[in-house]
C-alpha positions, 0 to 999 in steps of 0.5 A: 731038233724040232721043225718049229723052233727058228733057226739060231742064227750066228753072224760071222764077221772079222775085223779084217779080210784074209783071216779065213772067214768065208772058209770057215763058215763054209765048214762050219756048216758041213761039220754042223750038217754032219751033226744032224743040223739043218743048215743054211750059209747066205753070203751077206758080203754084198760087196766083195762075195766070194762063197762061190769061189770057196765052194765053187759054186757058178751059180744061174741065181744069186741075191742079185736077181732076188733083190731085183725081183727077176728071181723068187727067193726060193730059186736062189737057194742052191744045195752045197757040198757037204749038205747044206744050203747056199744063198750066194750074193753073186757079182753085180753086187757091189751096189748093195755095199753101201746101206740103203733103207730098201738093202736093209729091209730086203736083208730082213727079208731073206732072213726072216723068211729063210730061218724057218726052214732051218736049225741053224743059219750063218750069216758069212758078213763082210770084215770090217764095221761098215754099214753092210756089215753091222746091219748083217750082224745085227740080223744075228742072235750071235756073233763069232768073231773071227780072228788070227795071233797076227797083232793086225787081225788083233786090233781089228777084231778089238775095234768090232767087238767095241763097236758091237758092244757100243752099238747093239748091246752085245755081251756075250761073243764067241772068238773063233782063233784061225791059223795057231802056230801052237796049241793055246794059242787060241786061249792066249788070244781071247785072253788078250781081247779080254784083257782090252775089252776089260781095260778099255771098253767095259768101264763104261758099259751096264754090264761087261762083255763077255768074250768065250773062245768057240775054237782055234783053228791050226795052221795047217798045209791042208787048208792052203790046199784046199783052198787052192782047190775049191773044195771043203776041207771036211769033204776032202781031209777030214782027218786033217788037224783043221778039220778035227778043230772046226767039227770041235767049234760046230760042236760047242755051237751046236751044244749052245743052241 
């Protein structure tokens, strides 16, 4: 890849908490980073951080002391295992949840100077359609939506793909499905957000939204371990039916640059 080509930078968001979005974004950037990309993953839930619990990370500089001017950027980024770069937001943080004039341009900021430096940048965004979360998003070329078969996490990530579509003009999203019961499980998914999104949403739209499904994610005992362990699940089951699935997904993003 060239070095003078921004980075693609890719939102990873959920309409809820508890789908294992912060995990897979961490995994997704070492299965990238296996593919030759350069990598960074900045931790854009402000409020409710957790990438450094995930790769355990105790980090002296996070986004907090950047964004209160006692650090410079560049001391805040933090190598991760699996190869790739980590800009943690940190605690402290939780003033930044709600969305100010002076967090947005500061959020700008970071990206616009960061994604020079790299093929690829995830933004690891809150869940929900906060503020916060949907101005993080719209840093983003593109959106993964992260979603498991459980009707909850469904309805949810219904109402952020309306609320992305309605409000910044998305057309295109991807769906990553995480712990499938069974295989096609995925499909059956993206076809259900579809089928919705063609009922109730595209109607009213120019054009219509267009939801291609990135990957599913098994369930898998490995994940729970890992998890449990802090460690990527890449570095320490590869051979895992999970890993095999997220390094299918980082496969795809990579082919869509």
């Amino acid at each position: 890849m060239s070095g003078s080509s921004p980075a693609r930078i890719t939102a990873v968001t959920s309409g809820k908490g508890g789908v294992g979005k912060t995990f897979l974004t961490a995994n997704l950037a070492a299965a990238l980073t296996r593919q030759g990309a350069r990598v960074l993953v900045l931790d854009a839930d402000l409020g409710l951080a957790n990438l450094d619990v995930v790769l355990n990370l105790f980090p002296k500089i996070t986004l907090h002391e950047v964004f209160t001017g006692k650090a410079a950027l560049q001391d805040a980024v933090l190598p991760a295992p699996g190869g790739f770069s980590v800009l943690l937001a940190g605690s402290g943080m939780v003033e930044y949840s709600r969305m100010t004039p002076q967090v947005r341009e500061q959020l700008q900021n970071v990206v616009s100077e960061m994604a020079p430096r790299y093929d690829h940048v995830l933004l690891d965004t809150g869940a929900g359609i906060s503020d916060v979360v949907l101005y993080t998003v719209s840093l983003a070329s593109d959106v993964i939506v992260v979603a498991t078969p459980e009707p909850t996490s469904m309805t949810d990530a219904y109402a952020t793909i309306k609320v992305l579509a309605t409000t910044q003009g998305r057309r295109d999203m991807r769906v990553l499905v995480n712990q499938a019961r069974k295989p096609g499980e995925g499909r059956a998914v993206r076809q259900q957000l579809q089928a919705v999104v063609d009922r109730y949403v595209n109607p009213a739209l120019d054009s219509p939204v267009r939801l291609s499904l990135l990957g599913e994610v098994p369930a898998d005992a490995a994940v729970r371990e890992c998890v449990l362990k802090r460690q990527l699940l890449l570095e320490a089951m590869p051979g895992a039916h999970a890993s095999q699935a997220v390094v299918q997904a980082a496969t795809q993003l990579m082919d869509g640059r």
